[in-house]
C-alpha positions in Angstrom: 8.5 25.9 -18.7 9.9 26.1 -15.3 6.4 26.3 -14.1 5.4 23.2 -15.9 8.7 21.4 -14.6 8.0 22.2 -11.0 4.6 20.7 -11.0 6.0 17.0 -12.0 9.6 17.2 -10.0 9.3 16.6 -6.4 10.6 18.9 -4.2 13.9 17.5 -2.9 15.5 20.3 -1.5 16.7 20.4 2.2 13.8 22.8 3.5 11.2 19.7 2.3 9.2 18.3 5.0 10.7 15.3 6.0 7.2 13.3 6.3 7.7 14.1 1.6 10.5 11.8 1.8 8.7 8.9 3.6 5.6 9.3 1.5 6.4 6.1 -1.1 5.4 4.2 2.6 1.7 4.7 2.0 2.0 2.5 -1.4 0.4 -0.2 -1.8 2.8 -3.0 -1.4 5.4 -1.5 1.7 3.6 -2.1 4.2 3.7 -6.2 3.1 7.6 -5.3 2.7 8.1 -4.2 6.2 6.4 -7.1 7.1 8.5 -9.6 5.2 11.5 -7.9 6.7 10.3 -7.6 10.2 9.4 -11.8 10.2 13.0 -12.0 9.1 14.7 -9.6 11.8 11.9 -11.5 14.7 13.3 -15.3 13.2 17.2 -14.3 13.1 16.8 -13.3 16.6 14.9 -16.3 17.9 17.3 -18.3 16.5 20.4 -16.7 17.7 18.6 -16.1 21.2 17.8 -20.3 20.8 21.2 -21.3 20.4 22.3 -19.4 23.2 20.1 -20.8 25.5 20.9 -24.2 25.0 24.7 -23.5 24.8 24.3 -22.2 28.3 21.9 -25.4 28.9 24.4 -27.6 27.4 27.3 -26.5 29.5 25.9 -26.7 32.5 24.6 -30.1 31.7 26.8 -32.7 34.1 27.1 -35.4 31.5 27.6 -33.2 28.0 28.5 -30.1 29.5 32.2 -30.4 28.0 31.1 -31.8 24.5 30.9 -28.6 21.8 29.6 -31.2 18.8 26.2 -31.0 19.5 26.4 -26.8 19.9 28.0 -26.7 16.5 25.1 -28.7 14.8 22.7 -27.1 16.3 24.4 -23.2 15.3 24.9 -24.9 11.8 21.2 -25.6 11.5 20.4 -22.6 13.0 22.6 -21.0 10.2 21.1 -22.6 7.8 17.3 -21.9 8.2 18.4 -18.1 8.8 19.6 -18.2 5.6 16.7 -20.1 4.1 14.5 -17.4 5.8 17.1 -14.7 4.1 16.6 -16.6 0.8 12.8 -16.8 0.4 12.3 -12.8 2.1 14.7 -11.6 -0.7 12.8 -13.1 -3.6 9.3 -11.4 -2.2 11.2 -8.6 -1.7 13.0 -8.4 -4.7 9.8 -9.5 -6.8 7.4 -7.1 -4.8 9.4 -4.4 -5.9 10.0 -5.2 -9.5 6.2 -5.0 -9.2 6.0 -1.9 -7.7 8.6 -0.3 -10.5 5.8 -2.1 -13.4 3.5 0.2 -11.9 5.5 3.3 -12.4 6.7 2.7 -15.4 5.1 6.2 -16.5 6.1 7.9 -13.9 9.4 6.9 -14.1 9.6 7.7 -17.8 7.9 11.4 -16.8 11.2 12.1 -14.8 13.4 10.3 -18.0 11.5 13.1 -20.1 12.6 15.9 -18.2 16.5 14.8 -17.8 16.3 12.3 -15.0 18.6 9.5 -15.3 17.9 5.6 -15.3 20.4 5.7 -12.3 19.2 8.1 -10.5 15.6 6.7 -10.5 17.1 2.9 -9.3 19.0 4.6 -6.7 15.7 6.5 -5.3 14.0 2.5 -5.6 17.0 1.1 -3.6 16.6 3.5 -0.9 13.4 3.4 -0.6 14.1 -0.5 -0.1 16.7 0.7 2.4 14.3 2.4 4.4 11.6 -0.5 4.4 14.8 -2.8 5.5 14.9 -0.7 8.6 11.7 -0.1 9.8 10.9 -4.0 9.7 14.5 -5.2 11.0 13.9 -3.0 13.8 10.3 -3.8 14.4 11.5 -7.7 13.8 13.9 -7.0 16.0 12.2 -5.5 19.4 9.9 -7.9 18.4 11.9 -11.3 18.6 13.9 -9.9 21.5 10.5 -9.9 23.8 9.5 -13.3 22.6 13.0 -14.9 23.2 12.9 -13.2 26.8 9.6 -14.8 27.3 10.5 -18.2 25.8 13.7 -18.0 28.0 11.6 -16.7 31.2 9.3 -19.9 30.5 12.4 -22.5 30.1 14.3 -21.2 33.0 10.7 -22.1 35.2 10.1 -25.5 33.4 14.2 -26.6 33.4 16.5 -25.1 34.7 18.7 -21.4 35.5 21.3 -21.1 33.4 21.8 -17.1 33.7 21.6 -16.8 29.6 21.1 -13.1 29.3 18.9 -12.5 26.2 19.4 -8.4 25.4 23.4 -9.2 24.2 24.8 -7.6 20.9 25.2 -10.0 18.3 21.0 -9.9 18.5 21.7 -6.6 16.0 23.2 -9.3 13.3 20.2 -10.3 11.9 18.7 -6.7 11.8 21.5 -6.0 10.1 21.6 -8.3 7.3 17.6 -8.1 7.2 18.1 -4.1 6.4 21.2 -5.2 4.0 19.6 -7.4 2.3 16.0 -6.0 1.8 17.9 -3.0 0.0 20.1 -5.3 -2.2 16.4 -7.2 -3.4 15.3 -3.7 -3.9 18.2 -3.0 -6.1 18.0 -6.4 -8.0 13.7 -6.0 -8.2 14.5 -2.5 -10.1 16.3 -3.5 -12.6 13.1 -2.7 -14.6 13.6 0.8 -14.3 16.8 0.7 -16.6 14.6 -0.3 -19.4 12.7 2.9 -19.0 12.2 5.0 -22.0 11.0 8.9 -21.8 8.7 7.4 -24.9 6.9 5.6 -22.7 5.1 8.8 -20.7 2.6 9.1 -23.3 1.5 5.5 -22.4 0.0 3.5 -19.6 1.6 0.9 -17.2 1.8 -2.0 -18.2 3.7 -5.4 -18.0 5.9 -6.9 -20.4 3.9 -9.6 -22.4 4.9 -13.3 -23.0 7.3 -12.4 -26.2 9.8 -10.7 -24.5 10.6 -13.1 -21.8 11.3 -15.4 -24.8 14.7 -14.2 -25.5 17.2 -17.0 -25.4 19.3 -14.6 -24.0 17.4 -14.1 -20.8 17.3 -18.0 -19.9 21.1 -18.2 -20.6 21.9 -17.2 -16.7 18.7 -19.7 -15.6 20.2 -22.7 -18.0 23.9 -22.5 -16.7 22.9 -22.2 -12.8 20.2 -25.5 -13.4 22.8 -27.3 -15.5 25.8 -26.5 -12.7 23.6 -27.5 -10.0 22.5 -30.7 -11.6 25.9 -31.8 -12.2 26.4 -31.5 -8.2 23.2 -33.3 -7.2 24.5 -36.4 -9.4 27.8 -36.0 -8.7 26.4 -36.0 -4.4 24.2 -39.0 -5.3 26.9 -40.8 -6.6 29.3 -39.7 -3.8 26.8 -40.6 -0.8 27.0 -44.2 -2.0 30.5 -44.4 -0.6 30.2 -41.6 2.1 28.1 -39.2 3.5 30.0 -36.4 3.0 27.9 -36.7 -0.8 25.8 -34.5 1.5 28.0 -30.9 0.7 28.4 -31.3 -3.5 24.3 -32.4 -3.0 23.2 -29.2 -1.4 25.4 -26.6 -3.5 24.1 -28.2 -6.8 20.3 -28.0 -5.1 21.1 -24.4 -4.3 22.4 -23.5 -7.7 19.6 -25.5 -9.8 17.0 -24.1 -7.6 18.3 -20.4 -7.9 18.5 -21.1 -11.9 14.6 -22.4 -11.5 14.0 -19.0 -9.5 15.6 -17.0 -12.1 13.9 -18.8 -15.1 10.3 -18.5 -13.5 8.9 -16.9 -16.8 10.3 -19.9 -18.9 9.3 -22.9 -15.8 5.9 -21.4 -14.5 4.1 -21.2 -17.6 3.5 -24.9 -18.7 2.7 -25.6 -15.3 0.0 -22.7 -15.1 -1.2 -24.2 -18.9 -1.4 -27.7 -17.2 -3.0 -26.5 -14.3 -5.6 -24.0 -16.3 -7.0 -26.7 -18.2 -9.1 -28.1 -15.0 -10.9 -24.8 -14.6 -13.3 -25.4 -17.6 -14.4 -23.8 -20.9 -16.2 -20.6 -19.6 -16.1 -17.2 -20.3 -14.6 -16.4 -17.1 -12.1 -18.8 -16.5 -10.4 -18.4 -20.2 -10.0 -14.6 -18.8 -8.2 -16.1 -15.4 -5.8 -18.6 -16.8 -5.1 -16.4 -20.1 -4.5 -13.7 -17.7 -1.7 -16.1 -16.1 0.0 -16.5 -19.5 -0.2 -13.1 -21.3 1.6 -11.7 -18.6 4.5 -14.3 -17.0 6.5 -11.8 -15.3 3.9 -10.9 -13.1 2.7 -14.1 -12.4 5.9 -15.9 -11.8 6.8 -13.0 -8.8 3.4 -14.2 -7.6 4.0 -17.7 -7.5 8.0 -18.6 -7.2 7.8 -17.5 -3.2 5.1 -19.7 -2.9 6.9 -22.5 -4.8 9.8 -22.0 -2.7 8.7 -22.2 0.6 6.8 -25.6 -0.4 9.7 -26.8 -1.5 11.6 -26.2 1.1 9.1 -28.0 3.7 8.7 -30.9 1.4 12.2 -31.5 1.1 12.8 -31.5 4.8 9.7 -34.1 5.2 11.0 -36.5 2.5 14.6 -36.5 3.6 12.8 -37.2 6.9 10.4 -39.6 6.3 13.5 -41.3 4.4 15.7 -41.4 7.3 12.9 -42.6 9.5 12.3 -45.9 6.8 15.8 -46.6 6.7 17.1 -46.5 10.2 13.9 -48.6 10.6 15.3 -51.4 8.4 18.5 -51.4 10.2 16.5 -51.1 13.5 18.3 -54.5 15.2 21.4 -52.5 15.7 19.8 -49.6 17.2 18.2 -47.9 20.2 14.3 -47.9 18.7 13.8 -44.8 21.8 16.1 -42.4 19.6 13.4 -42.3 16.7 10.7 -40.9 18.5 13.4 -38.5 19.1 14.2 -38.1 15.6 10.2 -37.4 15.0 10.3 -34.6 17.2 13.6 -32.9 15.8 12.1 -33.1 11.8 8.8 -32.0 13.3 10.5 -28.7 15.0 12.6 -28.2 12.0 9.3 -28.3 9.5 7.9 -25.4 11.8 11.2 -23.7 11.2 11.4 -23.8 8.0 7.5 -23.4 7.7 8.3 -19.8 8.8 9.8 -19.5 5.4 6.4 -20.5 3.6 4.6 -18.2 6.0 7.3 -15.1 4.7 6.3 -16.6 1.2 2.4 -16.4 1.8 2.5 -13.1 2.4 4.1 -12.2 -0.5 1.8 -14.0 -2.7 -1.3 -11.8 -0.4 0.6 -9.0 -1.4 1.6 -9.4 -5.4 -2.1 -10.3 -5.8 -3.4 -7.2 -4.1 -0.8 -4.9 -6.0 -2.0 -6.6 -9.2 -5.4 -6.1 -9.0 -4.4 -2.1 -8.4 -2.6 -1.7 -11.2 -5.0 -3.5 -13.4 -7.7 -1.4 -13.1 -8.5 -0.1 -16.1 -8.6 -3.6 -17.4 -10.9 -4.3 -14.8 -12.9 -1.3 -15.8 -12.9 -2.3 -19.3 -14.2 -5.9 -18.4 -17.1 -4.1 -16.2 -17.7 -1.7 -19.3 -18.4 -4.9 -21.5 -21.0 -6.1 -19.2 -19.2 -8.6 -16.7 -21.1 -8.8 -13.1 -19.5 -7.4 -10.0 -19.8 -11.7 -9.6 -18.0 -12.9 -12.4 -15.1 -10.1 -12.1 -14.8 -11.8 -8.5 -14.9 -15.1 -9.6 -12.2 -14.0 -12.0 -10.0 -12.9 -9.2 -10.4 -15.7 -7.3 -9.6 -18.4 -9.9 -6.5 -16.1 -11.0 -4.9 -16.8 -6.9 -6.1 -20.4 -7.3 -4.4 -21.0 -10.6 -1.9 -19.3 -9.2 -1.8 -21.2 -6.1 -2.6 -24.6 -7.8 0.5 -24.5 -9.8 3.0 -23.1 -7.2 2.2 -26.0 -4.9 2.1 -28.7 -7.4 5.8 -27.6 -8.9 6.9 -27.0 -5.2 5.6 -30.2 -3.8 7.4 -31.9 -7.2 10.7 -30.3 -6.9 10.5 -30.9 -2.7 10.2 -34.4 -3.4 12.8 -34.9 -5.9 15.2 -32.4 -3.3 14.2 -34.5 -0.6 14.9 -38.0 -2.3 19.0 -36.4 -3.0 19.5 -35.1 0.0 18.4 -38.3 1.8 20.4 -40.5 -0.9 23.7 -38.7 -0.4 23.4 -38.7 3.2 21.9 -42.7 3.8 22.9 -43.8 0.3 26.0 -45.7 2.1 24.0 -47.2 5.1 22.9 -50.8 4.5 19.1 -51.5 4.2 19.7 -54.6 5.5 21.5 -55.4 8.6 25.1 -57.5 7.5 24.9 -55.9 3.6 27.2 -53.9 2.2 25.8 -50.0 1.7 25.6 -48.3 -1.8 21.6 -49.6 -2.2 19.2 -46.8 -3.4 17.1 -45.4 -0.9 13.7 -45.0 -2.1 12.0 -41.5 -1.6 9.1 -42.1 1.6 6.4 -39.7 0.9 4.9 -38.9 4.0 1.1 -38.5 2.5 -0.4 -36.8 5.2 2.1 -33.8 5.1 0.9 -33.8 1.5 -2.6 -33.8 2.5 -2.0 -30.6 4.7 0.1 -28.9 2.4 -3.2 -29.0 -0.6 -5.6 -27.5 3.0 -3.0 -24.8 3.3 -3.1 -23.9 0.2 -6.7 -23.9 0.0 -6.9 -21.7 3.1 -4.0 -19.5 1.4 -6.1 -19.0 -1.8 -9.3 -17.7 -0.2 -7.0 -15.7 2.0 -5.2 -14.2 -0.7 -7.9 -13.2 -3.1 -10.1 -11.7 0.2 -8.6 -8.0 -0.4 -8.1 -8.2 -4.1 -11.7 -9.5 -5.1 -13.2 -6.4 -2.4 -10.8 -4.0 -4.4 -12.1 -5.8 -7.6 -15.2 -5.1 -7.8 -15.0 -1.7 -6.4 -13.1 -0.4 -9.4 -16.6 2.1 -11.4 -15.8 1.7 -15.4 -16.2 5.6 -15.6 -13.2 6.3 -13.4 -11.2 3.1 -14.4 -11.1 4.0 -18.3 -10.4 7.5 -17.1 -7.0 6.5 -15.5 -3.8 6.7 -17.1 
């Protein structure tokens, strides 16, 4: 018995190699992890090393040099998109890991069978997020500081000296929350792992179908956050109308309802991916892709949210743009018409920022598909067992990302626009559209097309990305071998 149990523990013991302990690294899925964190870690710092640089330019600026306002508003954005960038890494984090878990479901229940605990097990996940937390905060982190010496090396030539030194100690702050954070997503992503039974050893892996997401139970969390952060978005709307201090209950109820949207992902994503599945025709192979999407929401709501999120995040910031722009262009006969051209250029660096947040997000879409198509193998098998081509199992792949894809985008552009449209209301909704009327008019939501236009490319471009590893490992999966596994 002993025998038997030393073949399925590991060894933990303190004469263990050390390389044992770092082995989860080689799983598919951590390497995309220390990625996210490292893009995180390299932003924080760039941010942090940017604000410093124009403090220093600021204050030795003859003519602003003793005002602080504009170095606060530009540390409160800075703040802000960190956060944002914090926000959207710990949902792929937290969702790549949950995925992770679904594929060692059997595993996990092996070590329940012999007398390991559901703790113990989340405790070994959350390190192992610990661990992926530092390697990419520190990579992030030499990373960013070499680009922010550069950057500064190139503005000192172009502007001026200012003496900012860029290696200085508060650069470690967003390496540390990075780590912090990737380990507190790891911990929330392996929940899973508390569901656990030692039953489940004599089965496979597998994800939890529609029915039990249906719970009313599980949407209760979801339902209070939307209906909290709704109540705050009117109650901003209807504020900005007399001030634009409607601004701060507007962006708490946008981050509560937006959160609740995140959280009920199994209960929002699937009419969308119903909606969206319905374009991709009556064939044999497309029913398999979009009922794929539905039998299994969990899944594909980790694949799509992060997606989701970082297009709503860049909508919003070009609609509450665009609407600024239209409405400080009706009032134009009372102002400097040189300062919007300026304003173009300060939405158009702030879109880049926060597209850094939709780039963190595209990578964990790559990465969720990828550890999809791994843990689905024997279903692939099975499918290449009852005759499907190496061609069609591809096709199958590829119109799982675009559906995927498709409906992510379409709810993100949706929800950016209606974000957008509040946040520009509460903050304009008490400036006069016309020059000698009183404020309190609605200001209508300015689309800015074009944006749109490149936002349906991207995608595009992120959907043939996306399925390029999965559809290779696809179609290398030999029915023989598949329908041998677990």
């Amino acid at each position: 018995m002993s025998a038997a149990i030393a073949t399925v523990v590991p060894d933990t013991s303190a004469t263990a190699p050390r390389a044992a302990g770092l082995a989860f690294l080689r799983e598919r899925g951590m390497g995309a992890s220390i990625l996210v964190a490292a893009l995180s870690s390299a932003f924080g710092v760039l941010l942090l090393s940017a604000t410093g640089f124009l403090g220093a330019l600021l204050a030795t600026d003859p003519y602003i040099g003793d005002s602080e306002t504009l170095l606060i508003v530009i540390a409160i954005l800075s703040g802000i998109l960190l956060l944002l960038a914090l926000y959207v890494a710990a949902i792929v984090t937290a969702n790549t890991f949950s995925t992770i878990v679904a594929g060692r479901t059997r595993r996990i229940a092996l070590m329940r069978l012999i007398g390991a605990t559901a703790r113990s097990q989340r405790v070994e996940v959350a390190r192992q997020g610990l661990v992926v937390g530092a390697i990419g905060a520190a990579l992030g982190l030499a990373v960013g500081v070499a680009l922010a010496a550069g950057g500064v090396a190139v503005a000192t030539a172009v502007i001026r000296d200012t003496g900012y030194e860029v290696a200085q100690a508060w650069l470690l702050v967003p390496a540390a929350i990075v780590t912090l954070t990737t380990w507190a997503a790891a911990w929330v992503g392996s929940r899973r792992v508390l569901t656990v039974t030692p039953l489940q050893a004599l089965g496979g892996s597998v994800e939890r179908a529609h029915d039990e997401f249906s719970r009313p139970a599980r949407n209760v969390p979801a339902a209070v956050l939307v209906g909290a952060g709704t109540l705050l978005l009117v109650g901003g709307v209807v504020l900005g109308a007399v001030t634009p201090l409607g601004v701060l209950p507007a962006f708490l109820g946008g981050l509560l309802s937006f959160t609740g949207l995140v959280v009920g992902s199994t209960v929002v994503m699937p009419p969308v991916l119903r909606l969206v599945g319905r374009a991709f025709g009556d064939s044999a192979v497309a029913r398999l892709a979009a009922d794929n999407a539905l039998r299994y929401p969990g899944r594909t709501s980790r694949m799509g949210i992060g997606v989701t999120v970082g297009v709503t995040l860049v909508t919003m910031f070009a609609v509450a743009a665009e609407s600024a722009q239209a409405v400080l262009a009706a009032n134009s006969q009372g102002l400097d018409l040189g300062r919007i051209p300026v304003l173009d250029q300060f939405a158009a660096v702030m879109m880049v920022l926060v597209g850094v947040s939709a780039v963190i997000a595209a990578v964990g879409l790559v990465n969720l598909l990828t550890i999809g198509v791994v843990q689905r193998r024997r279903e692939l098998g099975l499918l290449r067992a009852l005759g499907l081509s190496n061609a069609q199992i591809r096709r199958m792949v590829l119109l799982e990302a675009t559906h995927i894809t498709l409906a992510s985008v379409a709810l993100g552009l949706v929800l950016g626009v209606f974000y957008g449209w509040v946040g520009a209301q509460s903050v304009l909704g008490s400036v006069s559209l016309v020059v000698g009327a009183p404020g309190g008019a609605i200001v209508m939501p300015a689309v800015p097309w074009l944006f749109v236009a490149a936002v349906v490319v991207a995608a595009a471009a992120l959907t043939l990305v996306a399925a390029v590893v999965p559809t290779r490992l696809a179609t290398r999966v030999v029915p023989v071998e598949a329908l041998h596994a677990e």
